[in-house]
DRENTORKOL-3810 file (N, C-alpha, C; in nm, 4 decimals):
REM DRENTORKOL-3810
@n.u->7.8125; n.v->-5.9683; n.w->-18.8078; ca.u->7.8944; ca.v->-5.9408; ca.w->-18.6930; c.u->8.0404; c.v->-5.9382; c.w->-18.7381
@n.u->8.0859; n.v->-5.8482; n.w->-18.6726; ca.u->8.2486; ca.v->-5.8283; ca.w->-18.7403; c.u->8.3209; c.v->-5.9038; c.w->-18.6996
@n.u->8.4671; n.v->-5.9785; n.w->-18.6972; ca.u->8.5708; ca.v->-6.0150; ca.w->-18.6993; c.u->8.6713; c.v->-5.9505; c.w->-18.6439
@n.u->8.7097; n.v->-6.0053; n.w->-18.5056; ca.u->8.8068; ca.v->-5.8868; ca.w->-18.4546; c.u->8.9592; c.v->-5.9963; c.w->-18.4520
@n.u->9.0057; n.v->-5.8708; n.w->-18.4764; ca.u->9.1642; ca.v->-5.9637; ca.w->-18.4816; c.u->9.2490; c.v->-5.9009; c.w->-18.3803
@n.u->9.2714; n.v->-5.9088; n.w->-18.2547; ca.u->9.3589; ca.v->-5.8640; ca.w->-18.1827; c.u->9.5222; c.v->-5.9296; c.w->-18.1791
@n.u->9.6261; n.v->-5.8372; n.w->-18.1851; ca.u->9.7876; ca.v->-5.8684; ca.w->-18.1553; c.u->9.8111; c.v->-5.7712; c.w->-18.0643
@n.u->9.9278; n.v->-5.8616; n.w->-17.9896; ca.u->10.0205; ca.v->-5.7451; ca.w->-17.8898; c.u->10.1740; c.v->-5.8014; c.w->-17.9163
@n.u->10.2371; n.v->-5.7241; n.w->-18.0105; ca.u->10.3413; ca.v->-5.7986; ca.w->-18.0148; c.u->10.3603; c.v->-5.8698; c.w->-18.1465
@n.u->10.4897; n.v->-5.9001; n.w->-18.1190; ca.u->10.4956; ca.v->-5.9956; ca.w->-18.2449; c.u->10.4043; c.v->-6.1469; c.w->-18.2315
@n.u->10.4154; n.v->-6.2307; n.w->-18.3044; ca.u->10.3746; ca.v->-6.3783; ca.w->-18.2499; c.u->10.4445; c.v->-6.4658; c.w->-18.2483
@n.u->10.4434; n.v->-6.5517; n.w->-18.1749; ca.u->10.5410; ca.v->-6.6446; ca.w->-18.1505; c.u->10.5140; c.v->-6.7391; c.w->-18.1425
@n.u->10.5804; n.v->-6.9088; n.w->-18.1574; ca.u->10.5365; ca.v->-7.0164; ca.w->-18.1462; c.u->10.5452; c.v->-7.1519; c.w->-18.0641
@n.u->10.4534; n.v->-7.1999; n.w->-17.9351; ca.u->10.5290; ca.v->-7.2558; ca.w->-17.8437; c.u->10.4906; c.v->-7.4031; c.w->-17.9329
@n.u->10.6671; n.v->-7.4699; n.w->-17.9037; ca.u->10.6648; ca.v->-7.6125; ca.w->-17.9107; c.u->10.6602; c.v->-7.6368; c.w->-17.8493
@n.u->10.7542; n.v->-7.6185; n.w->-17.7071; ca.u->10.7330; ca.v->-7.7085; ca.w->-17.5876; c.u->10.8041; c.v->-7.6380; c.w->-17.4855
@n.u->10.8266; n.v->-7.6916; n.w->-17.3657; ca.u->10.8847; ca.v->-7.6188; ca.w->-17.2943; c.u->11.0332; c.v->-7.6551; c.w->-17.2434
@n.u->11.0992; n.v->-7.6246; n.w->-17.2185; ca.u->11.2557; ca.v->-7.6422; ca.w->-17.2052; c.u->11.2503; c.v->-7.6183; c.w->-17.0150
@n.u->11.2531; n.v->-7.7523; n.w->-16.9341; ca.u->11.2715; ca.v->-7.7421; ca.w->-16.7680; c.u->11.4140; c.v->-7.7856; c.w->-16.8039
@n.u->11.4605; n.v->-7.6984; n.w->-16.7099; ca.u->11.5912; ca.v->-7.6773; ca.w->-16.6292; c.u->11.6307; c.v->-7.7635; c.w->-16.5635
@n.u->11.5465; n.v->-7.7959; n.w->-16.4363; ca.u->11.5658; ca.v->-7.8850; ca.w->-16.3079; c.u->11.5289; c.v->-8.0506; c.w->-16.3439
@n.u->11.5923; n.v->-8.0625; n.w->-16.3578; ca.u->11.5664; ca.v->-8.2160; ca.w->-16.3761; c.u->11.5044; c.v->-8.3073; c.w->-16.2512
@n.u->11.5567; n.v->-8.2425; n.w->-16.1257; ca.u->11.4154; ca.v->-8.3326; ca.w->-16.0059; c.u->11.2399; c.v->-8.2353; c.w->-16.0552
@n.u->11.2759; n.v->-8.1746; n.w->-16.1404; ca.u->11.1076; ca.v->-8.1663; ca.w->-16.1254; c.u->11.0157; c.v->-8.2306; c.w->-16.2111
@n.u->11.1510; n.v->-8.2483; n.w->-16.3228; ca.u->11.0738; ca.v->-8.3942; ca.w->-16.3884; c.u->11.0879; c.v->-8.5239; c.w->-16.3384
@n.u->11.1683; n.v->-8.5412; n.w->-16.2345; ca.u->11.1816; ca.v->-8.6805; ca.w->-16.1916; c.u->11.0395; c.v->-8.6721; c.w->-16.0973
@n.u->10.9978; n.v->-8.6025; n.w->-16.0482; ca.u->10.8981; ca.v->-8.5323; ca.w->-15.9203; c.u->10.7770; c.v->-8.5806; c.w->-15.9951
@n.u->10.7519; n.v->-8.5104; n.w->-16.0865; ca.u->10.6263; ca.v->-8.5397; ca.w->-16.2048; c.u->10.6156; c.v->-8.6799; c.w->-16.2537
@n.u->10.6879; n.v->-8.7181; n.w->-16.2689; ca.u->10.7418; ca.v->-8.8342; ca.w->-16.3156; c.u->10.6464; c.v->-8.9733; c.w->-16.2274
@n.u->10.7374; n.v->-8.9421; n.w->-16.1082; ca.u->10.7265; ca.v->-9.0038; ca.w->-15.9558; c.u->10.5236; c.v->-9.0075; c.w->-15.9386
@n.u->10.4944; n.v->-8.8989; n.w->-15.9504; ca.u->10.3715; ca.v->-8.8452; ca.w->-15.8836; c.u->10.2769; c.v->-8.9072; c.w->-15.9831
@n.u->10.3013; n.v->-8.9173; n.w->-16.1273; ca.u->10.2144; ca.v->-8.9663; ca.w->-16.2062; c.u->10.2187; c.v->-9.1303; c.w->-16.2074
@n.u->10.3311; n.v->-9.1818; n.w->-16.1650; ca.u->10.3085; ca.v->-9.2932; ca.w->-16.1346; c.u->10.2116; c.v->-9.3512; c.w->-16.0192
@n.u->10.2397; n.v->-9.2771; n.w->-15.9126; ca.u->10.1471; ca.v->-9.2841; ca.w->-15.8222; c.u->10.0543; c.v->-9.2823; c.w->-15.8419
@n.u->9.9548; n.v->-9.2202; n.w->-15.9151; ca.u->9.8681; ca.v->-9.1708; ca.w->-15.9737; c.u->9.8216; c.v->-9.3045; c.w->-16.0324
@n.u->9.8836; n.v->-9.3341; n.w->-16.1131; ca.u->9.8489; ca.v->-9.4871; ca.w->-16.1950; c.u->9.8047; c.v->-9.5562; c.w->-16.1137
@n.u->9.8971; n.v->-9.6249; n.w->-16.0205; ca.u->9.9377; ca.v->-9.7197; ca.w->-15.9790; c.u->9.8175; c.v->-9.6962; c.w->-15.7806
@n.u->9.7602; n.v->-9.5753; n.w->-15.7749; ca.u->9.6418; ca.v->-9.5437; ca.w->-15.6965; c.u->9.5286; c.v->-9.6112; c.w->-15.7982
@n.u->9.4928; n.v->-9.5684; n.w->-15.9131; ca.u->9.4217; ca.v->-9.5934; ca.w->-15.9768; c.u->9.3765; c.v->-9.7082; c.w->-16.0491
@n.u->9.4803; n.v->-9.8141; n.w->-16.0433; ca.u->9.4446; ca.v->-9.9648; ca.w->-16.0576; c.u->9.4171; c.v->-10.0064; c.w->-15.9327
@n.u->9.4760; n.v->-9.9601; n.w->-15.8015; ca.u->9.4340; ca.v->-10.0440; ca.w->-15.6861; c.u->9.3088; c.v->-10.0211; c.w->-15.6932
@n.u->9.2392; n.v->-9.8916; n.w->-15.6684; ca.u->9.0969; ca.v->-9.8200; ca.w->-15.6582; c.u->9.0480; c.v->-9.9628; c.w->-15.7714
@n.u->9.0312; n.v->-9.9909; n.w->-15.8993; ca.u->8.9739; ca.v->-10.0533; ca.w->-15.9883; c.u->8.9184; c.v->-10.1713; c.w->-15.9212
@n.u->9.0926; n.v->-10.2531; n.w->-15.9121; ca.u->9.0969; ca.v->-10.3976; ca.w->-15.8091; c.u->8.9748; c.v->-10.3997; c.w->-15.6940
@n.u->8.9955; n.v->-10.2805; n.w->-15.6040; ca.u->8.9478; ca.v->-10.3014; ca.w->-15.5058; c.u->8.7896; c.v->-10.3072; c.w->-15.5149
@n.u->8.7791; n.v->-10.2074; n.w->-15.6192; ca.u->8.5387; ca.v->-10.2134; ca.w->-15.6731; c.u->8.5803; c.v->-10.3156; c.w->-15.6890
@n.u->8.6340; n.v->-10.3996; n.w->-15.8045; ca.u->8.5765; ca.v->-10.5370; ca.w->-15.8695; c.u->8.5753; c.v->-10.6033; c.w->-15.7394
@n.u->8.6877; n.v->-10.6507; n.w->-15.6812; ca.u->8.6567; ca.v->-10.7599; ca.w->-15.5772; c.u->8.5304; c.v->-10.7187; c.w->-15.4483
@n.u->8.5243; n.v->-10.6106; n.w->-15.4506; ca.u->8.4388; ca.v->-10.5831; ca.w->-15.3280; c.u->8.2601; c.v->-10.5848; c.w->-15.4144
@n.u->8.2723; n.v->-10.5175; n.w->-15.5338; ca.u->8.1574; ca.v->-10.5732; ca.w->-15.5668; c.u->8.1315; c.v->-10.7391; c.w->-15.6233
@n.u->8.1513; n.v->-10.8065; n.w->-15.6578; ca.u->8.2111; ca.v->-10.9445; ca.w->-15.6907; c.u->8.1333; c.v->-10.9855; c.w->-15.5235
@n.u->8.1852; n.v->-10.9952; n.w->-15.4202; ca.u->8.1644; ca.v->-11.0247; ca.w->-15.2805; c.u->8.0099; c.v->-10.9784; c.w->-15.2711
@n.u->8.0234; n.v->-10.8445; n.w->-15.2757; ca.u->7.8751; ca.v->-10.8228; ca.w->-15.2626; c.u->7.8078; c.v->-10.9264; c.w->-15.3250
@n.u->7.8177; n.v->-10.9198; n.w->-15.4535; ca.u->7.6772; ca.v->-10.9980; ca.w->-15.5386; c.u->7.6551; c.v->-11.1283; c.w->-15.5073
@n.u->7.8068; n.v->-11.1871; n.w->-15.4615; ca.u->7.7992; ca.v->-11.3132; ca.w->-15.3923; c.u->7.7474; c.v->-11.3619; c.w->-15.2483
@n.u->7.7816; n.v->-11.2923; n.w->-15.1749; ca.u->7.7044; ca.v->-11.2944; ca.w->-15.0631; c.u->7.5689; c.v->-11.2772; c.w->-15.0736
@n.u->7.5135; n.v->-11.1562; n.w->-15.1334; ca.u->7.3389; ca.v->-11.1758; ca.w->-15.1940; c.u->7.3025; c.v->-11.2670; c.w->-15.2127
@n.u->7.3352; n.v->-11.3201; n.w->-15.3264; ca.u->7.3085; ca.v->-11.4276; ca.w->-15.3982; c.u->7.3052; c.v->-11.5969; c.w->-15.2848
@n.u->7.4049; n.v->-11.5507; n.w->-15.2446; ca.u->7.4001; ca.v->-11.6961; ca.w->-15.1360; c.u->7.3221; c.v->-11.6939; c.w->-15.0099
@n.u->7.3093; n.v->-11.5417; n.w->-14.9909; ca.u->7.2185; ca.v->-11.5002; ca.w->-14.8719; c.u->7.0930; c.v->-11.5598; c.w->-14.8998
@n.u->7.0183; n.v->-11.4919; n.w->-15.0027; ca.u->6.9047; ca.v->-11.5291; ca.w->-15.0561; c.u->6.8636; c.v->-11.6409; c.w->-15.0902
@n.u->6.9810; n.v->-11.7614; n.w->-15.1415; ca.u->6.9681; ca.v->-11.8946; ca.w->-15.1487; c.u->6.9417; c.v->-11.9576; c.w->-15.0482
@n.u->7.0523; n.v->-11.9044; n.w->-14.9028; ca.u->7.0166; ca.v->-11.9340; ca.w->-14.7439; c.u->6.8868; c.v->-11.9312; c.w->-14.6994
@n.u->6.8334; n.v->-11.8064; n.w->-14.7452; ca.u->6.6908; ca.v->-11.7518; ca.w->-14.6835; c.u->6.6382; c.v->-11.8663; c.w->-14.7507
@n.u->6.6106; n.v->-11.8705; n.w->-14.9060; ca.u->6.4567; ca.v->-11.9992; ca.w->-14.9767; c.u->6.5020; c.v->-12.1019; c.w->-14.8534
@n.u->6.6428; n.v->-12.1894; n.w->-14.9174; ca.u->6.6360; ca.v->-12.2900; ca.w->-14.8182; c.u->6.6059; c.v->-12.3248; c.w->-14.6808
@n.u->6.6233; n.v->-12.2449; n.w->-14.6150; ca.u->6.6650; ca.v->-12.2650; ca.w->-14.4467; c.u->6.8151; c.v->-12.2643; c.w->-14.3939
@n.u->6.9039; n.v->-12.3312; n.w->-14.4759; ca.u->7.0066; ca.v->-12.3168; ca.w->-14.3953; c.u->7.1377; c.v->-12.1955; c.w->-14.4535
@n.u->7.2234; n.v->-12.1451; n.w->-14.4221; ca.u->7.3111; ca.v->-12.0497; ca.w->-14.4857; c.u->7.4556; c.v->-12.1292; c.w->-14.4766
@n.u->7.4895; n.v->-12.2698; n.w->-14.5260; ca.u->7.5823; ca.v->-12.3060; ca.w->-14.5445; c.u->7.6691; c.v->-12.2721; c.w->-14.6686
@n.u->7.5573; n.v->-12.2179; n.w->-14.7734; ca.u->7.6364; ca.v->-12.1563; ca.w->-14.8823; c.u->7.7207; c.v->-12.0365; c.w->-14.8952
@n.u->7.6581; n.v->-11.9284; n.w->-14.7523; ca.u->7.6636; ca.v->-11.8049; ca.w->-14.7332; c.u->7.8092; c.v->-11.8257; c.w->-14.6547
@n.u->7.7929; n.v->-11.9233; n.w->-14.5237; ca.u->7.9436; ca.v->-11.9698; ca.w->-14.4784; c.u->8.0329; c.v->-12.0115; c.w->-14.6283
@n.u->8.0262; n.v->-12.0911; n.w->-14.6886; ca.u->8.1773; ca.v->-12.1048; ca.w->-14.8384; c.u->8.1986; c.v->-11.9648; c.w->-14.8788
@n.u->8.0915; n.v->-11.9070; n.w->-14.9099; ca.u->8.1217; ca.v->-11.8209; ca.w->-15.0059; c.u->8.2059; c.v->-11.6902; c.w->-14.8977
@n.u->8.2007; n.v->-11.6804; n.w->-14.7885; ca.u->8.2453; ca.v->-11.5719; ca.w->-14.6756; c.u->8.4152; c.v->-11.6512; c.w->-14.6907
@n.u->8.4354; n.v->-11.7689; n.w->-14.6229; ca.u->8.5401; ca.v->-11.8384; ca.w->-14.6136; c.u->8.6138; c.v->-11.8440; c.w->-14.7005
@n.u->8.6005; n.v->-11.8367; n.w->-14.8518; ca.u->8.6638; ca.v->-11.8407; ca.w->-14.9763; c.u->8.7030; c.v->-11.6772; c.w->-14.9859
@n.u->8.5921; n.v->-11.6262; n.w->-14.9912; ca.u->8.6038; ca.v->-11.4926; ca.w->-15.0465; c.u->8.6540; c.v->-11.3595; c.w->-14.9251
@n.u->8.6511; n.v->-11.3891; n.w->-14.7815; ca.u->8.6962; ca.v->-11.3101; ca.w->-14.6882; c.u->8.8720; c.v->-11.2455; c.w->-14.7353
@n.u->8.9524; n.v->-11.3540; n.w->-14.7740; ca.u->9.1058; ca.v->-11.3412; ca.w->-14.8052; c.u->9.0998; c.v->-11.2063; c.w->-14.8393
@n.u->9.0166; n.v->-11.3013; n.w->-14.9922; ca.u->9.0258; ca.v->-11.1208; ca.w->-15.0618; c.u->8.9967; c.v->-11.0186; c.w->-15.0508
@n.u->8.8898; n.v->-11.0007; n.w->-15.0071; ca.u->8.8516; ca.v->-10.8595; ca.w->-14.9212; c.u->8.8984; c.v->-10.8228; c.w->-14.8237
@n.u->9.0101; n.v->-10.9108; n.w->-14.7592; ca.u->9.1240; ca.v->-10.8807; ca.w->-14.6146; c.u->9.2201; c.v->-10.7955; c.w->-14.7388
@n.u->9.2674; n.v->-10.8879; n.w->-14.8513; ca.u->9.3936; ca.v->-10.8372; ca.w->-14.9036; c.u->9.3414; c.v->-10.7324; c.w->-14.9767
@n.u->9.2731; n.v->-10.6439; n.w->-15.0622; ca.u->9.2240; ca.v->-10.5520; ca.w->-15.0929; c.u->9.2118; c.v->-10.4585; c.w->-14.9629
@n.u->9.1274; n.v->-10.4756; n.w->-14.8371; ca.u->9.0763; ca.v->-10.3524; ca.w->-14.7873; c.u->9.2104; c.v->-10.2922; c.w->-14.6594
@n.u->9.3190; n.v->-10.3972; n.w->-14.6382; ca.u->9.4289; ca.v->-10.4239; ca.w->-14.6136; c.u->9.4981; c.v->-10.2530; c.w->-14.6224
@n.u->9.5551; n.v->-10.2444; n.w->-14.7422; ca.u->9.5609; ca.v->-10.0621; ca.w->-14.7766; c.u->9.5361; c.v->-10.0141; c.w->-14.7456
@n.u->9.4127; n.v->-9.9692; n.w->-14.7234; ca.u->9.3433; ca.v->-9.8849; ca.w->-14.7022; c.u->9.3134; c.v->-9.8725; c.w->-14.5375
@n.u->9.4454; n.v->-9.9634; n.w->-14.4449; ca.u->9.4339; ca.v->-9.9243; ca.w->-14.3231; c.u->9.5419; c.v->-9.9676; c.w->-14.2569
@n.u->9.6727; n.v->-9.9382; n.w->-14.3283; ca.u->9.7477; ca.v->-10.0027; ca.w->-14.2981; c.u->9.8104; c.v->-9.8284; c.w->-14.2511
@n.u->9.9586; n.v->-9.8643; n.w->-14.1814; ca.u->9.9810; ca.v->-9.7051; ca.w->-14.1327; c.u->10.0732; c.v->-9.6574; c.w->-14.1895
@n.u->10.1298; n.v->-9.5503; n.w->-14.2335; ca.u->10.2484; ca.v->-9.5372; ca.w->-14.2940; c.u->10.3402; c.v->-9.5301; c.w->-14.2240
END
């Protein structure tokens, strides 16, 4: 099979690009932070919400063998905060 070599033009070589406007790098800038800083909350918020889950299971199911769900009450009472302060964001208004 042959080898095709197509040009249009001379060739040229990009290093990089040269912006003008300096708010559009402040803009980019801005937006990728956001970006970050969306993306650790999102993290925070699985761990603690799964964390809760497994705990509540776990104490649920301890409730159920035993009879009583006093473990299921600590573990809600301890662990409610955090799942107030995590899910908090996510309904707060702008």
């Amino acid at each position: 099979m042959a080898k095709y070599k197509v040009t249009v033009g001379k060739p040229f070589a990009i290093d990089g690009v040269e912006i003008e406007d300096i708010e559009a790098v402040e803009k980019l800038a801005a937006i990728e932070e956001r970006r970050d800083t969306a993306r650790h909350q999102a993290r925070i918020t699985y761990g603690v919400l799964g964390f809760m889950t497994l705990a509540i299971t776990a104490t649920a199911m301890l409730g159920w063998w035993d009879g009583s769900y006093n473990e299921l009450n600590a573990v809600w009472a301890s662990g409610s905060i955090w799942v107030g302060m995590v899910l908090g964001r996510y309904f707060k208004k702008d």
